[in-house]
C-alpha positions as CSV (number, residue, x, y, z in Angstrom):
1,X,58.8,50.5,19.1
2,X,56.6,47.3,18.6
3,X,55.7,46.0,15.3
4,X,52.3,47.5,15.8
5,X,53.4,50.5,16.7
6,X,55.1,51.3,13.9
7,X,52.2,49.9,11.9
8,X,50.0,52.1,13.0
9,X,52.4,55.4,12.6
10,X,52.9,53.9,8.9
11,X,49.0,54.0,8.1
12,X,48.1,57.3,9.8
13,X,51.4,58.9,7.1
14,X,49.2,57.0,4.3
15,X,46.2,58.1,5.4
16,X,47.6,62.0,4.8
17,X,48.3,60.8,1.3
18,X,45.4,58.2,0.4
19,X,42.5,60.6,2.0
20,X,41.8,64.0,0.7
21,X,39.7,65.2,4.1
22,X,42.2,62.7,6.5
23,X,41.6,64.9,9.1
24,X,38.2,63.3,9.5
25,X,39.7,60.1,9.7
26,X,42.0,61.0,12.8
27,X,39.0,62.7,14.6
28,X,37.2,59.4,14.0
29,X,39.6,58.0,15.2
30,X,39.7,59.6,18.2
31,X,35.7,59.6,18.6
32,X,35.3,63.2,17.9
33,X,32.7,62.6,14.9
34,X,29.1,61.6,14.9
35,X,26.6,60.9,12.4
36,X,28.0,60.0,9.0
37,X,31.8,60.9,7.1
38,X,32.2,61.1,3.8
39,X,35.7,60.1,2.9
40,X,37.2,61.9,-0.1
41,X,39.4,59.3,-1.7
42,X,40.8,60.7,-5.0
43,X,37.8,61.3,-6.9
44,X,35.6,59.6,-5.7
45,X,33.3,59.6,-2.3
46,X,33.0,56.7,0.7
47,X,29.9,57.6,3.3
48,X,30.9,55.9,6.5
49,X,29.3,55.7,10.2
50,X,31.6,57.5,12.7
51,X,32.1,55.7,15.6
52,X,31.7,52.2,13.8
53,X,33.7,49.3,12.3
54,X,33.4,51.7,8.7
55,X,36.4,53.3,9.7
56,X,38.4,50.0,10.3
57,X,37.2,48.8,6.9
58,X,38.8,51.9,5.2
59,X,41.8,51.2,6.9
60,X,41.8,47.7,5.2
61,X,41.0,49.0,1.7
62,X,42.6,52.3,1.2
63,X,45.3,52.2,3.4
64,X,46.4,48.4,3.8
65,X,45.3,47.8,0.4
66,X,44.5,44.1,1.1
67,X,42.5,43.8,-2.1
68,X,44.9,46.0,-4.2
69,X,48.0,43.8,-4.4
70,X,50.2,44.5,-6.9
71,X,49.6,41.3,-9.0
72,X,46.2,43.1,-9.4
73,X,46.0,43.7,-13.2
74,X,42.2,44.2,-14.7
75,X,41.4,44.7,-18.3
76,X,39.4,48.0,-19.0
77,X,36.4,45.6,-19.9
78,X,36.8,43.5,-16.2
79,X,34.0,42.1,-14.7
80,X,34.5,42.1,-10.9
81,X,32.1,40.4,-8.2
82,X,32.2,41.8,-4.5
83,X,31.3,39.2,-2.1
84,X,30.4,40.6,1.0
85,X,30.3,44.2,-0.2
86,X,29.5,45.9,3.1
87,X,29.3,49.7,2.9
88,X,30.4,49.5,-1.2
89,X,33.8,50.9,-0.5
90,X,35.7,47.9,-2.2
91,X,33.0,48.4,-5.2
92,X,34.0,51.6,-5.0
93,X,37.1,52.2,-5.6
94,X,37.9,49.1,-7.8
95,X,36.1,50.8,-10.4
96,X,38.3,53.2,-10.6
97,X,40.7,50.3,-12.0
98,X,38.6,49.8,-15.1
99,X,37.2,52.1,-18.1
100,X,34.3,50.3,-19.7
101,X,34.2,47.1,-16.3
102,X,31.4,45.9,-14.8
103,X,30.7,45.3,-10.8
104,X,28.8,43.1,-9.2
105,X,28.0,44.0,-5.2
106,X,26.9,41.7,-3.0
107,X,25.2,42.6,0.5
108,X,23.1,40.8,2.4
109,X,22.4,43.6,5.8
110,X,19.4,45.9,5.0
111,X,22.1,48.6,7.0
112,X,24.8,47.8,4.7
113,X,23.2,47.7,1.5
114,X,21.2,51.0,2.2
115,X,24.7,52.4,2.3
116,X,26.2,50.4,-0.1
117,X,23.0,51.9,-2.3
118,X,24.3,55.6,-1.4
119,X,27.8,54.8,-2.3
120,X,26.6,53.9,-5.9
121,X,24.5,57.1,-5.8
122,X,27.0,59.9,-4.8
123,X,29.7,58.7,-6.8
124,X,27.1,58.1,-10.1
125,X,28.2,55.0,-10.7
126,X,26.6,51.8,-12.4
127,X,27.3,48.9,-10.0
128,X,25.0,46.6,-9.6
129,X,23.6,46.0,-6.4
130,X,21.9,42.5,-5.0
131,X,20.7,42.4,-1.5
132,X,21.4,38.8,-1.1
133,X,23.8,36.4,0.3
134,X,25.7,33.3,-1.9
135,X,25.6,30.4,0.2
136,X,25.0,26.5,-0.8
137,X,21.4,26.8,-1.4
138,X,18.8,29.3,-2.8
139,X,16.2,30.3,-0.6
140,X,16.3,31.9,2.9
141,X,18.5,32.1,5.7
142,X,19.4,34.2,8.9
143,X,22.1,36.6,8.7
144,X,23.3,37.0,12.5
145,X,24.3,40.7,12.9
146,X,27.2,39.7,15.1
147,X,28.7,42.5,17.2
148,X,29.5,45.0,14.4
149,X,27.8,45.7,11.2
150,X,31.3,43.6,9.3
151,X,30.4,40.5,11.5
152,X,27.4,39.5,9.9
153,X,27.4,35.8,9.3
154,X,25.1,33.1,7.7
155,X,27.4,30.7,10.1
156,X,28.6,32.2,13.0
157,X,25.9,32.6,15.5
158,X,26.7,35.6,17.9
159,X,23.7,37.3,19.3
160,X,20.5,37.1,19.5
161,X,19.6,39.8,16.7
162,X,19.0,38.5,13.1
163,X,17.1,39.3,10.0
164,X,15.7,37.1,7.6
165,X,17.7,37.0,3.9
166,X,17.7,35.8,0.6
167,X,20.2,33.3,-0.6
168,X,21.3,31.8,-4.1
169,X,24.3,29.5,-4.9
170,X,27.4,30.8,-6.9
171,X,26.0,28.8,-9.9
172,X,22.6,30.2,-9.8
173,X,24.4,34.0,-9.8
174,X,26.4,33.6,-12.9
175,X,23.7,31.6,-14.2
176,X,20.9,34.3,-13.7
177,X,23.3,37.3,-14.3
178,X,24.8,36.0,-17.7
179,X,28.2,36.0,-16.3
180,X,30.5,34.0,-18.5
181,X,33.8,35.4,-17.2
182,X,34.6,37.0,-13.6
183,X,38.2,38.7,-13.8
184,X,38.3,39.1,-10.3
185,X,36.1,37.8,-7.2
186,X,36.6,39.5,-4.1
187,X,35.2,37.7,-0.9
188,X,34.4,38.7,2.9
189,X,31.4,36.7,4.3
190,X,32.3,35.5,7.8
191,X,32.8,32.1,7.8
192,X,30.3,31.5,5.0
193,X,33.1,31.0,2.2
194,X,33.3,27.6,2.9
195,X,29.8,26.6,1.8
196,X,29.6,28.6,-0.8
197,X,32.9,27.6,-2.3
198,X,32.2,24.0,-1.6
199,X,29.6,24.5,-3.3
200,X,30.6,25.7,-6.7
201,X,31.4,23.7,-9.5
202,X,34.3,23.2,-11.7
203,X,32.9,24.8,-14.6
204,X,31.7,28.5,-12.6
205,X,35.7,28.1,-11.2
206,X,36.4,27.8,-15.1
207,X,35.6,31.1,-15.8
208,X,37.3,32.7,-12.6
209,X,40.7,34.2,-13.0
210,X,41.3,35.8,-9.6
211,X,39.4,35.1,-6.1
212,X,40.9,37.6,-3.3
213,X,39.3,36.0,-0.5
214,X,39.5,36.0,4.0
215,X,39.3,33.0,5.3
216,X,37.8,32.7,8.8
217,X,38.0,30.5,11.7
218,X,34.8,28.3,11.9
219,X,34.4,25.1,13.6
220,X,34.6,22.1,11.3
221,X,35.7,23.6,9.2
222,X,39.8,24.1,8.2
223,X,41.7,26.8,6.1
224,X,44.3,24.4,4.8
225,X,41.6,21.9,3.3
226,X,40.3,25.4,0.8
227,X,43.4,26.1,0.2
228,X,43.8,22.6,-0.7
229,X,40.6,22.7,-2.9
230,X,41.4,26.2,-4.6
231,X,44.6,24.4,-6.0
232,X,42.3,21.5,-7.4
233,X,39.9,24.2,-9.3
234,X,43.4,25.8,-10.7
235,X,44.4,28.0,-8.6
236,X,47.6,29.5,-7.2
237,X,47.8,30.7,-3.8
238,X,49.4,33.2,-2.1
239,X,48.7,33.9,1.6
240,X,48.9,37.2,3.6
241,X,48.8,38.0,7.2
242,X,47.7,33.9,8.3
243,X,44.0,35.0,6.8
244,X,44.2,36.6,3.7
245,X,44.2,34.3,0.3
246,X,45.6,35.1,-3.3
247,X,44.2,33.0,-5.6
248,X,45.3,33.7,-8.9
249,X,45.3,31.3,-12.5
């Protein structure tokens, strides 16, 4: 049995556990659904696509648990930012980690966000919601769709389809938002970390305690120089799977 085999046998058992309806998830699996899922994860709800990249994003979340480590500790009063939201199901479920926490969510794809948008509906909670992207300057980009609704990048430029978006700097966010101390910034933007991390200065990383960030592969641009730069702002790192950053104070 490869390693990937038995990876794969591993998260289908979890998905039994972690996913009140999982038989959804195996007939999605197997392209048996259409139109939309909603996954029953504890107590609260996930609307997903069939057929689409939603499912693989689950798998990441709920059943990998990529962003749930267990040096994940948040006080009841956290204040969490999500960087590349998507559908909300990070936003989700991480406020189920915190009593009296705020969230930030932060989606730049009309698609997306309407979804992300329904997430926060269903499941009455009170994230808020900012269909923008951070990047190293305010004002307006394209957001390249890329050949899935989680490719979506300010950077990478696959297609020919595109929308038109908003932008703002980490500094201008905390700065028009009032944020004087994130406990935990999660980050998924496609090559677009870079710039905005570049970006940001000493004294927004001052009042960050955790960044759980994916690093991608974009030209010019190298993994080993953030990781490099991270450690200057304060950080320790831990890396996961080649791509995946812990940086924790």
């Amino acid at each position: 049995m490869t390693n990937y085999t038995a990876k794969k046998i591993k998260l289908g058992l979890k998905a039994f556990t972690k996913i009140n309806n999982w038989w959804d998830f195996f007939l999605d699996y197997l392209k048996l659904k259409k139109g939309y899922i909603i996954y029953k994860i504890g107590d609260k709800k996930i609307k997903t696509r069939a057929r689409t990249i939603d499912k693989a994003i689950i798998t990441e979340v709920v059943l990998e648990e990529l962003y749930f480590p267990k040096l994940l500790k948040l006080p009841d009063n956290a204040i969490v930012i999500d960087v590349g939201a998507h559908i909300g199901s990070f936003s989700v479920l991480i406020h189920n980690k915190m009593k009296n926490g705020q969230v930030y969510a932060i989606e730049p794809s009309k698609q997306n966000y309407e979804l992300l948008l329904d997430q926060i509906g269903i499941n009455d909670l009170k994230i808020k919601s900012f269909k923008i992207a951070l990047s190293d300057k305010k004002g307006k980009m394209k957001l390249y769709e890329g050949n899935h609704s989680a490719r979506g990048s300010l950077f990478r430029e696959e297609g020919k389809n595109f929308e038109i978006i908003e932008t703002q700097t980490m500094k201008n966010f905390f700065e028009e938002n009032k944020i004087e101390k994130c406990d935990l910034m999660k980050m998924d933007i496609e090559g677009g970390e870079y710039s905005v991390l570049y970006s940001t200065p000493k004294e927004i990383f001052d009042k960050i305690d955790k960044i759980f960030l994916e690093v991608h592969e974009i030209d010019g641009q190298n993994k080993l120089d953030l990781i490099e730069f991270l450690n200057k702002q304060g950080f320790k790192i831990e890396i996961k799977d080649k791509s995946f950053i812990y940086a924790v104070k």
